[in-house]
N, C-alpha and C positions, 0 to 999 in steps of 0.2 A: 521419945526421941526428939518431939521438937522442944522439949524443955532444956538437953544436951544440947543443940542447935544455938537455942540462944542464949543460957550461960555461955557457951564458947564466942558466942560474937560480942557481948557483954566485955567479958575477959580482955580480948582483943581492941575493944575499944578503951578501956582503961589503960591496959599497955600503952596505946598509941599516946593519949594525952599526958601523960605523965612522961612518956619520951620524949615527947615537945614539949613540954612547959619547965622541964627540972634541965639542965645544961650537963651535959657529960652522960645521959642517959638513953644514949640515941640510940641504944641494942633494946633498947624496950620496944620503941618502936618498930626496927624490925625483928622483932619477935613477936608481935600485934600484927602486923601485916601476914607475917607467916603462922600465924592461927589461923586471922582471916580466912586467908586462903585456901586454904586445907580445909577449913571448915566447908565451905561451898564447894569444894570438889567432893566432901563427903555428902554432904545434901542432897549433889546433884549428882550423883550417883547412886544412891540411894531410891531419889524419885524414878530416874530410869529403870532400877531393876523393877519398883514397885508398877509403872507402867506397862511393861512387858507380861505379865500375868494375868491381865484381862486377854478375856478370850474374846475372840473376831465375833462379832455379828455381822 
């Protein structure tokens, strides 16, 4: 899973620089931003559920 993690942030940073650096390509950009994004809402969602399954001491 953290190999899916970080191709996907990988990804998104490629989108981004290439959306800034080539002109007329600024939906790359945000299209890198909303990978981003999604990606860390699935991360941290993820670590939440997995934190919830330890049992109380």
């Amino acid at each position: 899973m953290m190999a899916l993690f970080l191709l996907l942030v990988l990804v998104a940073v490629v989108l981004g620089i290439i959306g800034v650096a080539a002109h007329g390509l600024g939906y790359l950009l945000a299209i890198g931003i909303v990978i981003f994004v999604a990606d860390l809402l699935f991360f941290g969602a993820r670590l939440s559920r997995r934190a919830r399954r330890r049992p109380v001491r």
